[in-house]
C-alpha positions in Angstrom: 110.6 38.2 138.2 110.2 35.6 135.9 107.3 33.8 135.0 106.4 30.2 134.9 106.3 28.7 131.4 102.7 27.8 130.1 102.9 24.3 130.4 102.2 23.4 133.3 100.1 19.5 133.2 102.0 16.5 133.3 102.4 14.9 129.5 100.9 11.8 131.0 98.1 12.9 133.8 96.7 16.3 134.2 98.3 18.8 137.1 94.6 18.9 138.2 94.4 15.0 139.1 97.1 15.3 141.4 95.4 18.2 142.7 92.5 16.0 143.9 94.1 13.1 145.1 95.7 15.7 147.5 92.6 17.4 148.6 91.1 13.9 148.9 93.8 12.6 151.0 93.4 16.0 153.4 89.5 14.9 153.6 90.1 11.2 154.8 91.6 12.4 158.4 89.3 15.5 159.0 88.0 13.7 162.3 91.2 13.4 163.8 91.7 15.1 167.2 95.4 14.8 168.8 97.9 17.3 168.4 99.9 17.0 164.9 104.2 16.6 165.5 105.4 16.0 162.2 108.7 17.3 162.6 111.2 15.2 163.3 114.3 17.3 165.0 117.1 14.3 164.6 118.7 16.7 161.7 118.4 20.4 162.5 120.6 23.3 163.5 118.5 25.2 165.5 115.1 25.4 167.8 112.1 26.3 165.9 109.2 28.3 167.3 106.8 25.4 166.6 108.7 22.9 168.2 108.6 24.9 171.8 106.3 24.1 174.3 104.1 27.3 175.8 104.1 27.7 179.6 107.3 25.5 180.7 107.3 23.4 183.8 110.8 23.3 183.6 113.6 26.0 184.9 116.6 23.9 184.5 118.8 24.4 181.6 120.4 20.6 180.0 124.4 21.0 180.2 125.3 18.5 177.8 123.4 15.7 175.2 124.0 13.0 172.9 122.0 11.7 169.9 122.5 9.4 167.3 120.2 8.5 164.1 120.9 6.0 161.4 119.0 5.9 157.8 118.5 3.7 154.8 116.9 4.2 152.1 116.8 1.4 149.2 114.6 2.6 146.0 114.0 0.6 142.6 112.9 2.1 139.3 111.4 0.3 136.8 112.3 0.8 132.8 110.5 3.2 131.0 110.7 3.9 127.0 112.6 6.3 125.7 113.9 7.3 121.6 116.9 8.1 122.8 120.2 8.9 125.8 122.3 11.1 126.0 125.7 11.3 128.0 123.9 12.7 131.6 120.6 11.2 130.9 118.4 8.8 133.3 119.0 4.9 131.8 115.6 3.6 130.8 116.5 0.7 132.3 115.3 -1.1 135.7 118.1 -0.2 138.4 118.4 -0.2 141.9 120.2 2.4 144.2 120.4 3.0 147.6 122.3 5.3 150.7 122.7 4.6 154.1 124.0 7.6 156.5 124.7 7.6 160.3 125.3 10.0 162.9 126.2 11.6 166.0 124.9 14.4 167.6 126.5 16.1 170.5 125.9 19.3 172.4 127.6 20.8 175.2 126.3 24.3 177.0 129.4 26.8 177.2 128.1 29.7 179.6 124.8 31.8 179.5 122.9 31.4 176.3 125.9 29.5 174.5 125.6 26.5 172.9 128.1 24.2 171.3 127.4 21.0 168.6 129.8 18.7 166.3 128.2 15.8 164.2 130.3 13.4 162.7 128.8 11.7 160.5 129.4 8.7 157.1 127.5 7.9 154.4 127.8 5.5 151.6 125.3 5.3 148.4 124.6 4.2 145.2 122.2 6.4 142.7 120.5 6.1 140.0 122.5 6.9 136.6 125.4 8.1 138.2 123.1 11.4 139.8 121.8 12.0 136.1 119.1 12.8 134.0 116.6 14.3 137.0 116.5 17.9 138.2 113.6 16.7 140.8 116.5 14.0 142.1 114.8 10.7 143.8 116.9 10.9 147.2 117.1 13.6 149.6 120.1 11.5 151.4 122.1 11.3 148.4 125.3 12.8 148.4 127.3 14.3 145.2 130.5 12.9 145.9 129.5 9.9 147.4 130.2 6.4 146.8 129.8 2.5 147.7 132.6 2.7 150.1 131.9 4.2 153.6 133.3 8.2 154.1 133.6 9.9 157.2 133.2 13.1 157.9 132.0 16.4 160.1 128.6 17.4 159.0 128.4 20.3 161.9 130.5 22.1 164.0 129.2 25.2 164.8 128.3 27.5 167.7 124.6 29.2 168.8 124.3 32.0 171.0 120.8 33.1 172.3 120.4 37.0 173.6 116.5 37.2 175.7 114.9 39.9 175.2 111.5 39.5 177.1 108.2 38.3 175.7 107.0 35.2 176.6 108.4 31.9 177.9 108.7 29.1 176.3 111.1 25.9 176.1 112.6 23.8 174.3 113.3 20.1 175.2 116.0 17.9 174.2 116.7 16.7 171.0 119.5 16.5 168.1 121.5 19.7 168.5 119.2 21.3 170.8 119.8 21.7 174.8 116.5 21.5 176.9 116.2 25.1 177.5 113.6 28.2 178.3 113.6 30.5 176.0 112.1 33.8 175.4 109.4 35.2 172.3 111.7 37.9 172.2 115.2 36.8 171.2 118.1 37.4 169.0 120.2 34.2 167.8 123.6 34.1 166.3 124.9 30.7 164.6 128.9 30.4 163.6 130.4 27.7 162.0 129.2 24.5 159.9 125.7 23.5 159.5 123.5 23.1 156.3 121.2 26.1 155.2 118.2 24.0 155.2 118.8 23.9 159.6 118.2 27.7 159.8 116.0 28.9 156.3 112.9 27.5 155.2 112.5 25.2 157.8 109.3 23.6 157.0 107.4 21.4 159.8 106.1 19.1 157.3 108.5 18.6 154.2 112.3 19.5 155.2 113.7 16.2 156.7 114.0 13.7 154.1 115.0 11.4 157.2 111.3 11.1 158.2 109.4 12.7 155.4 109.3 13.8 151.6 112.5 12.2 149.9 112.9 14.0 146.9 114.8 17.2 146.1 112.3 19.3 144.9 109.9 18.8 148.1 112.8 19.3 150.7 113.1 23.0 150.2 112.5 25.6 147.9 112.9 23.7 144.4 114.8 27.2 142.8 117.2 27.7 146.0 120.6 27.5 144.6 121.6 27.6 148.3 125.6 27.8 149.6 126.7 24.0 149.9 129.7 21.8 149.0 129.0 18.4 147.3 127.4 17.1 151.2 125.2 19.7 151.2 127.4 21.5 153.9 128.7 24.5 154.3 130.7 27.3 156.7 129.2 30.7 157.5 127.3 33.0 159.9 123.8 33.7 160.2 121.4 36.1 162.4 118.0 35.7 163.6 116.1 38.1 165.4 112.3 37.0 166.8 109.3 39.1 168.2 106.5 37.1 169.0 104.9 36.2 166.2 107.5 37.6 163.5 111.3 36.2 163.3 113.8 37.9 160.6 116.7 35.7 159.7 119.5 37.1 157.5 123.2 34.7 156.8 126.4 34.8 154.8 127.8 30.9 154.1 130.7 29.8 151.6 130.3 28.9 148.3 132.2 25.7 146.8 135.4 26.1 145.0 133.8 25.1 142.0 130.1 24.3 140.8 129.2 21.0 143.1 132.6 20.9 144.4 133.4 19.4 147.3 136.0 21.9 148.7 134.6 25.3 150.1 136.1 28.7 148.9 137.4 30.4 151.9 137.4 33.8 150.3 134.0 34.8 151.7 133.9 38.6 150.8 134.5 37.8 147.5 132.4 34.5 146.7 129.5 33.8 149.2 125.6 32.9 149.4 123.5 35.3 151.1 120.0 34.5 152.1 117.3 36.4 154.0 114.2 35.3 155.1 111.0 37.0 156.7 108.1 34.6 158.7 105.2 35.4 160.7 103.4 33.1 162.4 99.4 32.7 162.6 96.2 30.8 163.9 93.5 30.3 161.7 90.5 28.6 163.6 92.7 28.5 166.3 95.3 26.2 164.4 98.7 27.2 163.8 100.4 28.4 160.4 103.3 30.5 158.9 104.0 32.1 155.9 107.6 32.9 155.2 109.3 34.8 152.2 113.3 34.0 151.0 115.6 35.9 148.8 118.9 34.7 147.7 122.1 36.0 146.3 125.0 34.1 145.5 128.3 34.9 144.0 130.3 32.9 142.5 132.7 31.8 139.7 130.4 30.5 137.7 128.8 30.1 133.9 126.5 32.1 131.7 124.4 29.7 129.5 124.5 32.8 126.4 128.0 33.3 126.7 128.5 29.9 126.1 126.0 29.5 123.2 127.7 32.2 121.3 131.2 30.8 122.1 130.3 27.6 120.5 128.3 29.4 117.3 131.9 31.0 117.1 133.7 28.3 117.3 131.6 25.8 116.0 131.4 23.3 118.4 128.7 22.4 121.4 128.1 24.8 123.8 130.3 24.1 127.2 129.3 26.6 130.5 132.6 25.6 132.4 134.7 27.2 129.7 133.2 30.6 130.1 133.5 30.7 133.9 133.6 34.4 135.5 132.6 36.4 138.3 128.9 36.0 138.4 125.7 36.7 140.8 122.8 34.7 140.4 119.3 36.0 142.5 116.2 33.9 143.3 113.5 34.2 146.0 111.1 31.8 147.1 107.8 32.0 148.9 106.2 29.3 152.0 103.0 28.8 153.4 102.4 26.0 156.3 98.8 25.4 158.0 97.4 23.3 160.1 94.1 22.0 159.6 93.4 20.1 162.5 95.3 18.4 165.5 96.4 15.4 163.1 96.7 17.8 159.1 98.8 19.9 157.7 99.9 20.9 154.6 102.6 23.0 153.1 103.1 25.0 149.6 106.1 26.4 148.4 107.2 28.6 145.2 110.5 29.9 143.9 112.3 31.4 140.9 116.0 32.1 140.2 117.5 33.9 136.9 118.0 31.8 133.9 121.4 33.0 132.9 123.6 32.0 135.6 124.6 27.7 135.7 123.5 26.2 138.9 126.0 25.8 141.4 125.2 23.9 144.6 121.9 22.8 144.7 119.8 21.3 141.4 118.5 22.4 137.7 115.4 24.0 138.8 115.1 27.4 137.7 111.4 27.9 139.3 109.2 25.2 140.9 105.9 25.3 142.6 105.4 22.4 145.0 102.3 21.0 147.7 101.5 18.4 149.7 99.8 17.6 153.1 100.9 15.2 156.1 98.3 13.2 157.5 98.9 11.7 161.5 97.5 8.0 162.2 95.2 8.9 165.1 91.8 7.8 162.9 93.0 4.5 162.5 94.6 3.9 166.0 98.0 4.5 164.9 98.6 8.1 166.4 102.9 8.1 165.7 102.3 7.2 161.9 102.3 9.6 159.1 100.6 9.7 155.5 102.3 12.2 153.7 101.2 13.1 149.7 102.9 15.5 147.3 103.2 16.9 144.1 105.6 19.1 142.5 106.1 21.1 139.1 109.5 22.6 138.2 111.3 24.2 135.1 113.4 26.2 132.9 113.9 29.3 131.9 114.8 30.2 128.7 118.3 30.8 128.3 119.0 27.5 130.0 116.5 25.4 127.7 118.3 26.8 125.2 121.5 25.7 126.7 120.5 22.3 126.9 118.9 22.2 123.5 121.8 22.8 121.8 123.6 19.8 123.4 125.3 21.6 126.7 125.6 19.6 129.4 124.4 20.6 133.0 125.2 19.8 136.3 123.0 17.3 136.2 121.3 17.4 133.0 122.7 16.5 129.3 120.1 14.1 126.9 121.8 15.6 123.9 119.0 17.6 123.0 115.9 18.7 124.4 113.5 19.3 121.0 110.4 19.2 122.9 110.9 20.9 126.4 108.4 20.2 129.4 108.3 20.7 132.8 109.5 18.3 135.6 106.6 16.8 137.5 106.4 14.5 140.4 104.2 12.8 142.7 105.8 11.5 146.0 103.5 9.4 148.4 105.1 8.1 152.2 103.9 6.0 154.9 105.9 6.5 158.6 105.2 3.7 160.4 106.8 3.5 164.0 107.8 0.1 165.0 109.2 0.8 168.3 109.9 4.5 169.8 112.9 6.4 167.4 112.3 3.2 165.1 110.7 3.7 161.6 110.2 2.1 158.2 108.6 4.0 155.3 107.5 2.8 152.3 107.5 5.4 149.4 106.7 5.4 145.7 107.8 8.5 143.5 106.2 9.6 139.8 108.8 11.5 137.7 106.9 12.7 134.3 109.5 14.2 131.7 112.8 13.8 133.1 115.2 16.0 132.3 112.4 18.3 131.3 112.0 16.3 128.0 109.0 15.6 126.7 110.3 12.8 124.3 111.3 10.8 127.8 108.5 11.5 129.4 108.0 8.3 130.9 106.5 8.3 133.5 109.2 6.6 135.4 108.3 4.6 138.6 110.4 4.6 141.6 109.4 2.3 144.6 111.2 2.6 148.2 111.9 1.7 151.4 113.5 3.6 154.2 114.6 2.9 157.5 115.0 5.0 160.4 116.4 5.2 164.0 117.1 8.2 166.0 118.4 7.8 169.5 
């Protein structure tokens, strides 16, 4: 386990201010009394405990659905002063970015318990710096290969079979890859084929969709979650999940990308592969639902050690380069979640996760641990019940061996000012506003804080990102 390093405030505005303006923002809709639905399903892979509804009125099982959903997200960031850039560092300068995605959802019932869904999907995007210079990156819709031109692709493809096993029963209505269906507290699932992690593990009501809520990377998911993707954040692979009542196990194998944020998978899955495992339980406290759920991840891969390739480049004199010491390599991380609500219209989430330092990041981001929070806030106090206020703050880092990395001039997946002579953690405030115009039609402002991007201190910032995104989902 390795420990967070001791800085931990933001250069510019202490951790603790940010701390308050969340517990203050918790406190202004205390009084609220209809039942909180954050989650919006348009994206997932799979039905979720929390989004069944207790003692169904409803026998009949849907044989077939269709969904669509659409999303843009424009965002602006203003200049900010810095002594120097590197070759992958965020340009001081104003610029403007933007993606827009759209896509299909179809599911189809095969036979008893079998379910069948295909999403094709496009995208086209514009970011910031060419994806430089942030680990904590502004756009959860962003894609890695992406580009102004329109692509077209499969997102999902992949098949769900459900196995009762008694226990209560509950059901689950229509939505984006999910047949209205009853289902039962006791139940094993089995998923095959194409789908993002992120539908099965760590599924968090209130800060997983960055379609509806939290944009950036480091709020979506686990901050230090390496987790099996190509460069769309997709990926092929089997998982299990086995539920009793309130406890559900979840345990999956998924293919790594050819190479580090490649866009092709690797096929040999016995010998390079991302496993993940995850434990939750689910609670009331006061009579209000919450979860706490704990991850652990192992990938291997053909990847980089950061010390082999200091000392090839003390050897050989020049600057340190991780893709020229590529080998066999396993990289481990776990990460801990805890959801609550705190009345019919609150909740709020917290997250923590660490991976080893040694091993380069190869699908997801530069965070090598991250602690994150936040709360979601519904409109009901101020007679606007399908609106949501969400606020959160998040912390992440390095460990040591990949400071040093960067320090002496490496460059990252991501990362690369030249030098990082005064190291500091990545912080960020992210605040949104989910206003429905119409039913399935939203427009969110959001504004972003980034203090020490990159993780240096000498470009602290802060740098200030304003939004706009707009949603459908059919």
């Amino acid at each position: 386990m390795h420990s967070l390093p001791p800085t931990t405030t933001f250069r510019s505005r202490p951790l603790a201010f940010w701390i308050a303006v969340l517990a203050c923002s918790a406190s202004t809709g205390a009084q609220a009394q209809t039942a909180l639905a954050m989650t919006d399903d348009a994206d997932r892979g799979s039905p979720s405990t929390t989004a069944m509804q207790e003692s169904p009125v409803e026998t009949s099982e849907q044989r077939w659905n269709l969904h669509f959903q659409t999303t843009y997200v424009g965002q602006h960031k203003n200049p900010f002063s810095a002594p120097y850039t590197g070759p992958q560092s965020l340009i001081p300068s104003t610029e403007n970015g933007y993606t827009w995605t759209a896509t299909v959802f179809f599911g189809l019932r095969l036979w008893q318990g079998a379910e069948f869904y295909v999403n094709p999907e496009v995208v086209v995007g514009d970011p910031f710096s060419h994806l430089f210079g942030l680990a904590s990156i502004q756009n959860g819709e962003i894609q890695k290969n992406g580009g102004t031109k329109p692509k077209g692709y499969w997102a999902r493809a992949f098949l769900r079979q459900t196995f009762d096993l008694g226990g209560e029963t509950v059901r689950a209505e229509d939505d984006a890859n999910q047949l209205a269906s009853n289902y039962q507290t006791r139940r094993v699932v089995l998923t095959l084929g194409k789908v993002t992690q992120t539908d099965l593990f760590e599924k968090s009501s209130y800060a997983n969709d960055p379609r509806t809520q939290f944009l950036n990377w480091a709020l979506i998911t686990h901050g230090a979650w390496d987790y099996a993707a190509d460069a769309r954040a997709y990926t092929i692979g089997a998982a299990g999940e086995f539920y009793w009542d309130e406890w559900a196990f979840r345990a999956g194998r998924y293919m790594e990308p050819q190479v580090a944020n490649g866009s092709k998978l690797n096929y040999n899955l016995e010998r390079y592969h991302g496993d993940v495992v995850e434990v939750q339980h689910d609670h009331t406290l006061n009579g209000l639902p919450g979860l706490v759920r704990v991850l652990a991840f192992r990938n291997r891969t053909f990847a980089g050690n950061y010390l082999d390739a200091i000392e090839a480049a003390k050897q050989t004199g020049t600057t340190p380069d991780v893709t020229s010491v590529r080998k066999d390599a396993a990289k481990i991380g776990y990460g801990v979640s805890f959801e609550q609500r705190l009345s019919d219209d609150i909740g709020v989430f917290a997250r923590g996760s660490s991976a080893n330092d040694r091993i380069e990041e190869y699908a997801f981001t530069e965070i090598d641990n991250a602690l994150s929070a936040g709360v979601a806030i519904k409109g009901t106090r101020w007679q606007r019940p399908q609106d949501v206020f969400g606020v959160a703050v998040s912390t992440a880092g390095l460990n040591r061996q990949h400071r040093a990395y960067l320090a002496a001039g490496g460059l990252g997946g991501f990362l690369g000012d030249g030098q990082l002579k005064h190291y500091a953690r990545e912080n960020i405030l992210e605040a949104y506003y989910n206003y429905q115009v119409l039913k399935g039609v939203q427009i969110s402002p959001d504004f972003q804080i980034i203090d020490n991007s990159g993780y240096n201190a000498d470009r602290h910032g802060p740098v200030y990102i304003f939004g706009v995104r707009f949603h459908v989902g059919i």
